[in-house]
Every structure is written in C-alpha cells, then in structure tokens.
C-alpha positions in Angstrom: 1.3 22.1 7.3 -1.3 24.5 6.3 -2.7 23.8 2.6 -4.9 26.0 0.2 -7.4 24.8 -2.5 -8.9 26.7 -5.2 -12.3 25.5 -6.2 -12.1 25.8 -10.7 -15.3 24.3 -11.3 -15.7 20.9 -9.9 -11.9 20.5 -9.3 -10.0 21.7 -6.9 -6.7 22.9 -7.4 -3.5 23.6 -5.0 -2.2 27.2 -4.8 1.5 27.3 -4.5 3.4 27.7 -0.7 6.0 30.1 -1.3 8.5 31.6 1.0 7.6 34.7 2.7 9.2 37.3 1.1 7.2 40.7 2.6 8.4 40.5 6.0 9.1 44.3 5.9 5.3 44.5 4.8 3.9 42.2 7.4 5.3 44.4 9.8 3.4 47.3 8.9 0.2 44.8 9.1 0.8 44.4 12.0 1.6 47.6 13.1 -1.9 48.7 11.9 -3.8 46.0 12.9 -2.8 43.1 15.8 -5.5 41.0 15.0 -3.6 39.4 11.7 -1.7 38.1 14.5 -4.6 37.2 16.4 -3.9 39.8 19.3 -6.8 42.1 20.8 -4.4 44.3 21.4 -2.4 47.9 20.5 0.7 48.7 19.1 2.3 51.3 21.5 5.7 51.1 20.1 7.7 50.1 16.6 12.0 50.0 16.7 11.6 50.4 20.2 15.5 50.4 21.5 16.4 48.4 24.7 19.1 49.2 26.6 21.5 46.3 25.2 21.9 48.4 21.9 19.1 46.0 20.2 15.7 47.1 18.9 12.1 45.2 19.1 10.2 44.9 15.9 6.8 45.6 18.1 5.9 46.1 21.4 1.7 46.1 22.0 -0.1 46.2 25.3 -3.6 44.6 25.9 -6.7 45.5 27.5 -5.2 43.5 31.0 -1.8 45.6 31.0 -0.2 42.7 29.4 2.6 43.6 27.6 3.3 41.9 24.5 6.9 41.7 22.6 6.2 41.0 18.9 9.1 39.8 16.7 9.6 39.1 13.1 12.1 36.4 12.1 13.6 38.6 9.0 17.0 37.4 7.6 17.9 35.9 11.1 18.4 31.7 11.8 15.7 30.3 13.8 17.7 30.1 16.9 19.1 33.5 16.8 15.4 34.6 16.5 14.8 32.9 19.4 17.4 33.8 21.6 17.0 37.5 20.6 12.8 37.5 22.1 14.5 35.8 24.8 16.8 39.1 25.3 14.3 41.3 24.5 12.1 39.9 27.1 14.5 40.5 29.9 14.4 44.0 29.1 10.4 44.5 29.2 10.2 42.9 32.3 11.9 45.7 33.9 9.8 48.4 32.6 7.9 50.2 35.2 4.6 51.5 34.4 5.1 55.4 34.2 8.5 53.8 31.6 5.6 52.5 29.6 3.5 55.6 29.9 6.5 57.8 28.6 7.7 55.8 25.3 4.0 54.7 24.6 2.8 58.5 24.7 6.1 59.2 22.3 5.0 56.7 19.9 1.1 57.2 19.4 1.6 60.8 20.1 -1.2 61.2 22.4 -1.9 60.3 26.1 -2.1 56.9 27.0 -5.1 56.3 28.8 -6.9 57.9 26.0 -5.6 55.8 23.3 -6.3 52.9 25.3 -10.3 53.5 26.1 -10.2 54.7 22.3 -9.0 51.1 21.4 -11.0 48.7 24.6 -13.5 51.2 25.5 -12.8 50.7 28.8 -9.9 52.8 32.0 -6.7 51.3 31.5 -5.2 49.5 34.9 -3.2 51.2 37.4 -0.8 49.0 36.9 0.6 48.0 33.5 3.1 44.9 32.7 2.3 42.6 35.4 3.5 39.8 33.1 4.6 40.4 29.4 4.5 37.4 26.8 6.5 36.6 23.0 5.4 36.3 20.0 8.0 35.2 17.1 6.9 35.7 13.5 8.1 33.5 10.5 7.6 31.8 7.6 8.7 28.4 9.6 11.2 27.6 12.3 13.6 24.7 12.1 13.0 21.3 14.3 15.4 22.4 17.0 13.6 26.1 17.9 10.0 24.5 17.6 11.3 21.7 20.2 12.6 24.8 22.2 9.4 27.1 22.2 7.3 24.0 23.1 10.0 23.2 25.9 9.8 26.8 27.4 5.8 26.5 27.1 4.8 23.7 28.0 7.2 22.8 30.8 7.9 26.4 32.5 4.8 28.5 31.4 6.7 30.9 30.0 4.6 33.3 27.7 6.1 32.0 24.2 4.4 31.2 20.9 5.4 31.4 16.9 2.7 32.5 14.2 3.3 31.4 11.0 2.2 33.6 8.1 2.5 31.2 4.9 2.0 33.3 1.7 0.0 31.2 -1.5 0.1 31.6 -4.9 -2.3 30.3 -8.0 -3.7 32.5 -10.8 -1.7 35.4 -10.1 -3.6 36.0 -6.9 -1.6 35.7 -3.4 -2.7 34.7 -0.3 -2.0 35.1 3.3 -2.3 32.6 6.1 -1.7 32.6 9.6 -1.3 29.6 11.9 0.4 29.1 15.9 3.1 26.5 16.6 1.2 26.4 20.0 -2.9 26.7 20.8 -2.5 30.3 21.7 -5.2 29.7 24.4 -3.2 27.1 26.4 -0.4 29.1 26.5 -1.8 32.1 28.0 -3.3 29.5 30.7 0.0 27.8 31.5 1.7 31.4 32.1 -1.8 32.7 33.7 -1.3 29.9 36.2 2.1 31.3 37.7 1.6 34.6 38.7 -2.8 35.3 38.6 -4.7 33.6 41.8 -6.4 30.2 41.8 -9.3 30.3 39.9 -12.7 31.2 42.3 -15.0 28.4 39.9 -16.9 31.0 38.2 -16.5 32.2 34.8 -17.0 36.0 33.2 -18.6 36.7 30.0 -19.4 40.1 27.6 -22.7 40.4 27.1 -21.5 42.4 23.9 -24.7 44.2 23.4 -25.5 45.7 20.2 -28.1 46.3 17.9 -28.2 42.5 17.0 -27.7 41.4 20.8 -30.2 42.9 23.4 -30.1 42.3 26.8 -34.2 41.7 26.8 -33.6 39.0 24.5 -30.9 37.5 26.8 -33.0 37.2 29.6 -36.5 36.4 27.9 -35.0 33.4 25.9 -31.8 32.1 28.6 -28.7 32.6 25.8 -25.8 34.9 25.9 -24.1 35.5 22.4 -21.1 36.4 20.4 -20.0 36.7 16.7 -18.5 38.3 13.9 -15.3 35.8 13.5 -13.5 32.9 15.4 -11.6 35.7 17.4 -15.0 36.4 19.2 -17.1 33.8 19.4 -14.7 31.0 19.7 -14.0 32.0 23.4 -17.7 30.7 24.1 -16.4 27.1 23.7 -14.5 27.5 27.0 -18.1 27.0 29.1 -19.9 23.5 29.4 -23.0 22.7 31.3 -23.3 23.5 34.5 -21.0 26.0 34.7 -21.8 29.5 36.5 -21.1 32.3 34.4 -21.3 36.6 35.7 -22.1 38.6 32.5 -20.8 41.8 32.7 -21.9 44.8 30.6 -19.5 47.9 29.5 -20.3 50.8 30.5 -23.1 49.5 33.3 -21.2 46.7 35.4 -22.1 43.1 36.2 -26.3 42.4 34.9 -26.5 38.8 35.4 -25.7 35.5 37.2 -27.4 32.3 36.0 -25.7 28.4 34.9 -25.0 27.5 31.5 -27.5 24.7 29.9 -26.4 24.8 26.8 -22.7 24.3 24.9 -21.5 26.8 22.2 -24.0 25.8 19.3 -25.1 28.1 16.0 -27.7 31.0 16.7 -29.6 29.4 14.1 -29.4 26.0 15.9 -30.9 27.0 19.2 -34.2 26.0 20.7 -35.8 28.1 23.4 -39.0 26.6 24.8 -41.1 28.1 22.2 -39.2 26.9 19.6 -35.9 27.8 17.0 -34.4 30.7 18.7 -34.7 32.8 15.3 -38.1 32.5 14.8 -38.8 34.4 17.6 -39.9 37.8 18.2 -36.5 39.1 19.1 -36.0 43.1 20.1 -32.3 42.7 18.5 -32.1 43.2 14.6 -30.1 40.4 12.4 -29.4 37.9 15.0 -29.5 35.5 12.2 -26.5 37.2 9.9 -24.2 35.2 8.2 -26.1 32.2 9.3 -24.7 30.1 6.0 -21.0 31.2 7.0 -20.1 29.7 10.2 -17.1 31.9 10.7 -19.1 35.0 10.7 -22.3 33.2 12.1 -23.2 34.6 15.8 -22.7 31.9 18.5 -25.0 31.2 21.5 -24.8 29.9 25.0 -28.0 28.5 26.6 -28.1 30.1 30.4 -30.7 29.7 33.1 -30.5 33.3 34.9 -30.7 32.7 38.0 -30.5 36.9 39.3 -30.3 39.5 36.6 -30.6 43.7 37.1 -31.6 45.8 34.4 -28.4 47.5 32.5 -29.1 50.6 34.6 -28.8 48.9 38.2 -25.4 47.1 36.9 -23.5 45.8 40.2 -20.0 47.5 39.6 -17.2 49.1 42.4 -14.0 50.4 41.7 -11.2 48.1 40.8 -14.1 45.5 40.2 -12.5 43.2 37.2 -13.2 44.0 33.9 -12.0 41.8 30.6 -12.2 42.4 26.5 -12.5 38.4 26.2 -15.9 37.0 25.8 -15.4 34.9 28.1 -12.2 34.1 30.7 -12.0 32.7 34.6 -12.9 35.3 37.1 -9.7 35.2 39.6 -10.1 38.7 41.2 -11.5 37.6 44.7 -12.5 40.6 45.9 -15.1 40.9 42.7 -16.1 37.7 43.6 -17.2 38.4 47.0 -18.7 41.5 45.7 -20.9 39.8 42.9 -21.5 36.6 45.2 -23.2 38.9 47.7 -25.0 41.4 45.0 -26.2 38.5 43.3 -27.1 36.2 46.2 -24.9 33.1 44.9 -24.2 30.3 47.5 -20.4 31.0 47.6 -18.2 27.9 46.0 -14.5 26.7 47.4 -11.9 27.5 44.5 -11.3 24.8 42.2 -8.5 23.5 40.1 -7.6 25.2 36.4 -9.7 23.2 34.1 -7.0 22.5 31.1 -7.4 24.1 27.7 -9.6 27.5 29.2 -7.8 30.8 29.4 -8.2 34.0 31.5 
C-alpha cells in the first residue's frame, strides 16, 4: 500500500488516499506522455476499434516493435477489466505489420517511420508486433484479479501487469502516484524468455553520450553512465562484476567491449585510480548534477575496456541489434558473432537467463 507524508515542520503528516476519480484525465496523460506509466514508448492509437465491436483505451509501440495494449479500468469490475485486455489482446496479435503502419499513420497523421526516429532516434524494425504485452490501469483491483494477473505472469509468461495510479490529498494540494502489481522488469523477462533466443552471456549498454557524458571520459577513467530518473539509470543495476558488457553508440555503432568492476554506485561515489571520480579533469560538463537527489543523480558502472574504437570507427552492419534500454541481454546472434570478431572477444557458450534482468 503506497503511503504519502507531508513534512509541516518537524512532523510529518499523512495526505489522504482517495479514489481515483480522473480516469478520463489520466487517459489523456497518458496519451501525451507513456512514461507516467513507466513505458519508453509511443502512443500510435487512442479508441482504436477491434474487430469484436469493442474499442482499446491505448494502443503504443516501443522502440523493439513491441506492441503494447494499454487499458484503463473506468466504471468496469476488476474481472471484466481483465477479461476485456484479455480480448483485446487476441485481436493485436493478429495485426500484421503494414495493419499497424495503416491505423498508426491515421492516428499521428504522419508516416510512421518518421514518427518513430522522431520519438527513439533510431530506423524502426522491419518487422513490428513480434510479441505485444498488457497493461491494466486502476485505482486497485480486487484479491481475485490480482491472484489472476500474477497466475498469467508468473506461471505462463504472458505479457500482463496492473499500474496503480493512487491520487493524495492534504492542504488542498493533490497528488499522483504510480506503482506495478508486478516488478515490470521480471515480467518482460518471463515473456522475453518464450519467444527471443537464449541469451549469448553478454550484455548491451547505451553509452548515452551527451554534454555531461563523453566517451573520452568513459574510456580514460573505466565507467559507463546514466541518469536523469529511476527510468534511466535504474537499468544499470542489471550488471554485476564480471560481467562483459558491448556499449553501443547512436548514430556510430558498437565503441566498446571491456568487463564490468564495479556495481551500480552514485557518480559522486566512484573512485578511479587517481581518486573521487568528480574531482577529476573530466571533458563532460555537470557530471556531478543533482548529486544531493539520488533520483536525478547520474549513476556509474566501473568497466575495464578491454577494445574500444573511437565514435567514428563504430563497428555497426545492417540489422545489427539496437535497444533504447540502458542496458538489456544481447540475444541477436548474428550481432554477436559480428562484435565478437570486431572486438576480438574469446567467444562464450550461451548461458542460462539470470532471474530478475530484462531484455
């Protein structure tokens, strides 16, 4: 049960859970922006009609041709709510891509593979809706539908999960929260694990290079890094020590191969040989931002490079794989083999899904 606190002085005091009343206005959140829901994603339909007479609240697709079937709990029980993504799902699993293509391009009233490297900045795949996933929205769900979303996750793999948006109230000020039934992660890696191929051992990461994150600071002082909000940076928890990690850079390709020494930790808490990572003469501006907020605060990883290229000679081929996460499993054997070879890595057997990552 989520729970808010104001802070009056030295006291604190509860704000008031209340029942959702603005589902028509979380919708249109939603609609403009996917993240309240925690979805990297874009909204390429709203009403959509299926062809049982029924329409879906949202329909979004993500930067892997994932599409995703978003579903607000409104004036229905929980189990009709739950039944009805159910429906809706066997619909969208039957949508072909050039389907997509035609009732996304009516709906953002533009072409397609323009919107998308608009939104991911990257092509969009030949193929979209490989594998589609659910996403129920409510204010809560009764024992019963809760037992069956866990039942259909955790035991099948199917691609299910319920954010809760709880709305607070103290002062006259309201507040929205959001919280999953499910860890959002694990469910995307029990689903992953039926139809993507056995994971090849190595990881990929975004190098995410921006003014605050330069790749001569990357390799000079052994850290890859993200930030800006859990969304981002909490992927980096996914790698421990040891693990062997190809950082890929938009725009250039693959720029680096090397093992991870040390676990997600602060910016501000790192040591490089010389000393605090932030004391250094760093080419990236504000590496340090937000360091007194550790939800904003950018995140490192401690890598020993092993091989890196300069962001002009980035290793890249057609169809290579290419992710928005910061970090995920690399699956794709062919770009494998590719970066194994480029990079000059002793080749590893595949190994076994490691629980709680995602791809």
């Amino acid at each position: 049960m989520t729970s808010l606190y104001g802070i009056v002085g030295n006291q604190l005091r509860p704000a008031t859970r209340r029942a959702l009343t603005k589902e028509s206005l979380i919708e249109d959140w939603l609609a403009a922006d996917p993240r309240l829901a925690g979805l990297d994603a874009m909204i390429i339909g709203r009403q959509v009609p299926t062809d049982h007479g029924k329409f879906i609240d949202l329909l979004a697709l993500d930067a892997t041709g994932v599409l995703i079937i978003i579903e607000l709990k409104k004036d229905r029980t929980p189990r009709e709510i739950v039944a009805q993504v159910l429906d809706y799902a066997s619909w969208v699993r039957t949508l072909t891509t050039p389907e997509i293509y035609e009732r996304a391009e009516k709906f953002l009233n533009k072409r397609l593979v323009t919107a998308f490297r608009e939104k991911f900045g990257e092509a969009i795949p030949d193929r979209l809706n490989a594998t589609h996933s659910m996403l129920i929205v409510a204010s809560e769900l009764d024992p019963a539908s809760r037992r069956i979303v866990e039942y259909l996750s955790e035991e099948y793999g199917v691609a299910i999960n319920t954010v809760f948006f709880n709305v607070f109230e103290a002062n006259g000020q309201e507040w929205l929260t959001t919280d999953f039934l499910l860890d959002q992660e694990e469910v995307e890696e029990r689903s992953e694990r039926k139809v993507r191929a056995p994971w090849s051992g190595y990881f990929f990461a975004n190098a995410g290079l921006n003014e605050s994150r330069t790749w001569e600071d990357y390799r000079k002082y052994g850290f890859i890094a993200a930030g800006g909000g859990e969304f981002y940076s909490g992927r980096l928890g996914q790698l421990s020590v040891g693990d062997e990690v190809f950082v890929f850079d938009k725009g250039n390709g693959y720029i680096g191969y090397g093992v991870v020494t040390v676990e997600k930790t602060l910016a501000a808490d790192f040591q490089t040989p010389d000393g605090p990572l932030l004391e250094q003469p760093l080419i990236g501006q504000n590496l340090g931002h937000d360091a007194d907020n550790p939800e904003l605060a950018e995140y490192v990883i401690g890598i020993d490079w092993k091989h890196t290229v300069d962001r002009s000679q980035g290793k890249w081929f057609k169809g290579a794989f290419a992710n928005q996460n910061i970090v995920c499993k690399l699956r794709d054997q062919a770009t494998v083999d590719f970066l194994v070879q480029e990079f000059g890595v002793v080749s590893k057997k595949l190994e076994p899904d490691r629980i709680g990552s995602s791809t």
